[in-house]
C-alpha positions in Angstrom: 92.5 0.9 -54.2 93.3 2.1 -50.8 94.1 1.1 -47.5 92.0 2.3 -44.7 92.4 2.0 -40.9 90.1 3.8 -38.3 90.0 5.1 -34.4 87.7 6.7 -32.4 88.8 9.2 -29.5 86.1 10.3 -26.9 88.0 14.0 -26.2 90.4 15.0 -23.5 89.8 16.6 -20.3 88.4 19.5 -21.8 86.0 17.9 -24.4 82.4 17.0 -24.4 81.7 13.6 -23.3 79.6 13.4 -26.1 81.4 14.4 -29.2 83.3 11.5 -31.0 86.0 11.8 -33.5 87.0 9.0 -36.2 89.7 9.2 -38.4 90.4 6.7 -40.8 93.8 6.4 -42.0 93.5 6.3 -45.8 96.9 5.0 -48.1 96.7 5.7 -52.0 95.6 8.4 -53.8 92.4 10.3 -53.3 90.7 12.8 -55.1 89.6 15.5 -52.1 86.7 17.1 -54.6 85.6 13.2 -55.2 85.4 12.7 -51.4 83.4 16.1 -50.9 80.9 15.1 -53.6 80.4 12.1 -52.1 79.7 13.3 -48.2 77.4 15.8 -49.9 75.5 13.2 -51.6 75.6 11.1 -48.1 73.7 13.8 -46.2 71.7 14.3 -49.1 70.4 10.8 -48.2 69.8 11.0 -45.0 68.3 13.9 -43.8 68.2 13.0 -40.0 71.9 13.9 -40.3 71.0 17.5 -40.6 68.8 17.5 -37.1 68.5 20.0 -34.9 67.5 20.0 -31.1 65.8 22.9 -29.1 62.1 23.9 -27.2 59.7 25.2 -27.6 58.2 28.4 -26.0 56.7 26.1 -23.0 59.9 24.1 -22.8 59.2 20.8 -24.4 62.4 19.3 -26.0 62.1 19.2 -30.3 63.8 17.7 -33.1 63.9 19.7 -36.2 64.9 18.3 -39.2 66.7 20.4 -42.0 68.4 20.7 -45.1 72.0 22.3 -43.8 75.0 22.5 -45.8 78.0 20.2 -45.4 80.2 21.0 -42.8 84.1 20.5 -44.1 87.5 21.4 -44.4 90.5 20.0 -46.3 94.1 20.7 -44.9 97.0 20.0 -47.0 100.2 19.8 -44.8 102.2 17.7 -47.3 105.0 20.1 -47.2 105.3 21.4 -43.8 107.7 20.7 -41.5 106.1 18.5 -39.6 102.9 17.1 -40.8 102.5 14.1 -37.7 102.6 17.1 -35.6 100.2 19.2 -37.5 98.1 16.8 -38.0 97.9 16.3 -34.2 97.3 19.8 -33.7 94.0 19.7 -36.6 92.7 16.7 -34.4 93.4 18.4 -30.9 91.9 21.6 -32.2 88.8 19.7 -34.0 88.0 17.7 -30.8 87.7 20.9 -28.8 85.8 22.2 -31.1 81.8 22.4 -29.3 78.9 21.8 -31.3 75.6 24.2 -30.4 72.6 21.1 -30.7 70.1 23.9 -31.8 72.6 24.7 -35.1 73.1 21.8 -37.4 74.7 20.4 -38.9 75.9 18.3 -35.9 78.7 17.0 -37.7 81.4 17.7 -39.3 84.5 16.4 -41.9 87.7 17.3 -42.3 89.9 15.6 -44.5 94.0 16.3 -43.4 97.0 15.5 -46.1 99.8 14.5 -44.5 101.7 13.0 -47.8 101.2 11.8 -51.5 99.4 8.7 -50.6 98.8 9.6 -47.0 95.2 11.0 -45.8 93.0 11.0 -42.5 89.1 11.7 -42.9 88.0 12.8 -40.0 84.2 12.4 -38.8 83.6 14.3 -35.8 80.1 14.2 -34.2 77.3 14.9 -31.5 76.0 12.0 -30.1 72.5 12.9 -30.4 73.0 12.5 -34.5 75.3 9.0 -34.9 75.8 6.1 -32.3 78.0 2.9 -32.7 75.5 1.2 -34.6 74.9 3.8 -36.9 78.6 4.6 -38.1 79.9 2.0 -39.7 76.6 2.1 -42.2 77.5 5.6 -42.2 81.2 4.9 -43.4 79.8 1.9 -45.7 77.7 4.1 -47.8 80.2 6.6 -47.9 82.8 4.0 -49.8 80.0 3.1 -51.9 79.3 6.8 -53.2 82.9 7.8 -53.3 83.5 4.4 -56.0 80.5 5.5 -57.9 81.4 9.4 -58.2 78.1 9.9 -55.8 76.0 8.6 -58.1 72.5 8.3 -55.8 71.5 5.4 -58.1 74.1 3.6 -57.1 72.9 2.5 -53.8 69.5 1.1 -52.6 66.9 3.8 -52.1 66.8 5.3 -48.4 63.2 4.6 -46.3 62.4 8.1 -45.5 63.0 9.5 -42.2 59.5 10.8 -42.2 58.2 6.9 -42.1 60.3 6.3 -38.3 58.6 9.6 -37.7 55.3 8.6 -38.1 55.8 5.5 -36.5 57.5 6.5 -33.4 54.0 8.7 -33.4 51.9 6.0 -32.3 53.5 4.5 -29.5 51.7 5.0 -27.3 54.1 6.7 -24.2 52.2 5.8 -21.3 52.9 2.3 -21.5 56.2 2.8 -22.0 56.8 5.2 -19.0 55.0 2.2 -17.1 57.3 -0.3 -18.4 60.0 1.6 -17.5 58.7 2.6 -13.8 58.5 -1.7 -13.6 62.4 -2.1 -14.6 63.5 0.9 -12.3 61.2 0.5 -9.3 62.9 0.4 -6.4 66.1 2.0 -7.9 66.9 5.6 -6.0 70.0 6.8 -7.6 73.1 6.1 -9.7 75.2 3.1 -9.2 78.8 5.3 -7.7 81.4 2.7 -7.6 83.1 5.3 -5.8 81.2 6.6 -2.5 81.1 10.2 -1.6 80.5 11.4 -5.4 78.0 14.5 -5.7 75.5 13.7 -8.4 74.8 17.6 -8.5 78.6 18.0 -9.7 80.4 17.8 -13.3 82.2 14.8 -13.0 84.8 16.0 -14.1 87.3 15.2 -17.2 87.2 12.1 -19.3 89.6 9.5 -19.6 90.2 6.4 -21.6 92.1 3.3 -20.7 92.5 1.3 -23.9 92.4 -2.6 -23.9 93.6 -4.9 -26.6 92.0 -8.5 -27.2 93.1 -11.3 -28.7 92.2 -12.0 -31.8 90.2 -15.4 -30.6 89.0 -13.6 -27.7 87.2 -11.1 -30.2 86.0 -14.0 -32.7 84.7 -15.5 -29.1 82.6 -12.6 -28.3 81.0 -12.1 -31.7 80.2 -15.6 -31.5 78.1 -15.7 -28.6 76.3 -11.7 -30.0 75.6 -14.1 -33.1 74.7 -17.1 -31.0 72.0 -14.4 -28.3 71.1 -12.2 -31.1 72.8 -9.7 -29.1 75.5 -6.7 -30.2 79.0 -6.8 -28.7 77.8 -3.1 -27.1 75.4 -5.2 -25.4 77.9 -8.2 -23.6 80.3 -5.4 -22.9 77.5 -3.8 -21.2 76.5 -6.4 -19.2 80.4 -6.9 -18.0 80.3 -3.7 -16.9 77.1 -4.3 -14.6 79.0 -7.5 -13.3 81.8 -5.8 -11.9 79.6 -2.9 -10.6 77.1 -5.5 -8.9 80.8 -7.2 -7.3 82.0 -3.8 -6.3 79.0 -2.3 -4.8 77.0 -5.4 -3.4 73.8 -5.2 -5.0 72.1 -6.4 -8.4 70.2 -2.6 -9.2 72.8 -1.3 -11.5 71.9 1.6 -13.4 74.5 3.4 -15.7 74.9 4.9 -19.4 
């Protein structure tokens, strides 16, 4: 048995915006070897985890998927003098750390000791390989395979990746360009809350503002994703167009 609690940080000012780190805060014992066996046997599964992204001679954009070994590390800072500060400096460092899209694997664990019955897993990725539906199965079968001594067996067998292939092979891209040339007609540029931005600049570093809700305001929200057969990424979304439509005096709103 052990207790787990998990954050995500999006990188300071001098991070990609699209690497994501998770730790989950793990009490009780764990077996390290266990926990590597297990993400092994995890990627093993899944072999879209092991994409890579580059172009071709003429320039058109690729996926190519795989098999790449796993990428981790396990640091043991039980006995240093510090090990809230180390551990600090492993995530600072690990956030920093770029990922090249054209050399998988395009994520990575590292698993930091910071007492007897004290460990952080961290999963650090590229957006273009996990997204905030996709983690928490992630994390799910990873529990599963780490209870069973990644035993494959011991979870339901994984669709190929070929199959979404295939499929995503016969839509037929035309109409969906046209479908998406209805939704955006009319729409010139960016919604800029702020005027004066240059859209041909970085924008600059990231920051996060963290917001806590109540416990009935959260079981209020997944209510009414329930209720729309809609995600909660979705309402926030859509609370986010509301106050850019208030702030900029027009219902276009284009952002992600």
């Amino acid at each position: 048995q052990a207790g787990l609690l998990f954050h995500a940080e999006l990188g300071g000012p001098a991070a990609d915006a699209y690497v994501v780190q998770l730790v989950l805060d793990i009490s009780g014992p764990l077996d390290p070897d266990r926990l590597c066996d297990a993400l092994a046997a995890l990627l093993g599964r899944h072999p879209n985890l092991g994409a890579a992204f580059t172009h071709t001679p003429d320039g058109t954009p690729v996926q190519v998927v795989t098999t790449t070994a796993l990428a981790w590390a396990h640091h043991d800072v039980t006995t240093a003098h510090r090990p809230a500060a180390e551990l600090d400096d492993i995530l600072t460092a690990d956030r920093a750390a770029p990922f090249d899209p054209a050399e998988p694997p395009l994520l990575r664990f590292t698993l930091v000791t910071t007492g007897p019955d004290d460990h952080h897993l961290v999963l650090t990725n590229h957006h273009l390989v996990l997204d905030g539906w996709s983690t928490p199965l992630l994390l799910h079968e990873l529990l599963q395979l780490y209870e069973h001594h990644a035993d494959p067996d011991a979870l339901a067998p994984v669709r190929p990746y070929r199959d979404f292939l295939e499929w995503l092979g016969t839509r037929d891209v035309s109409t969906s360009v046209a479908a998406w040339g209805r939704a955006l007609e009319g729409v010139e540029d960016a919604t800029r809350l702020a005027p004066g931005l240059d859209p041909h600049r970085d924008a600059g570093p990231c920051a996060e503002r963290v917001v806590t809700l109540t416990t009935a305001q959260t079981d209020a929200l997944r209510t009414m994703a329930r209720t729309h057969d809609l995600t909660l990424h979705t309402i926030l979304d859509t609370a986010w167009a509301l106050v850019l439509a208030t702030h900029t005096a027009t219902t276009d709103i284009t952002f992600g």
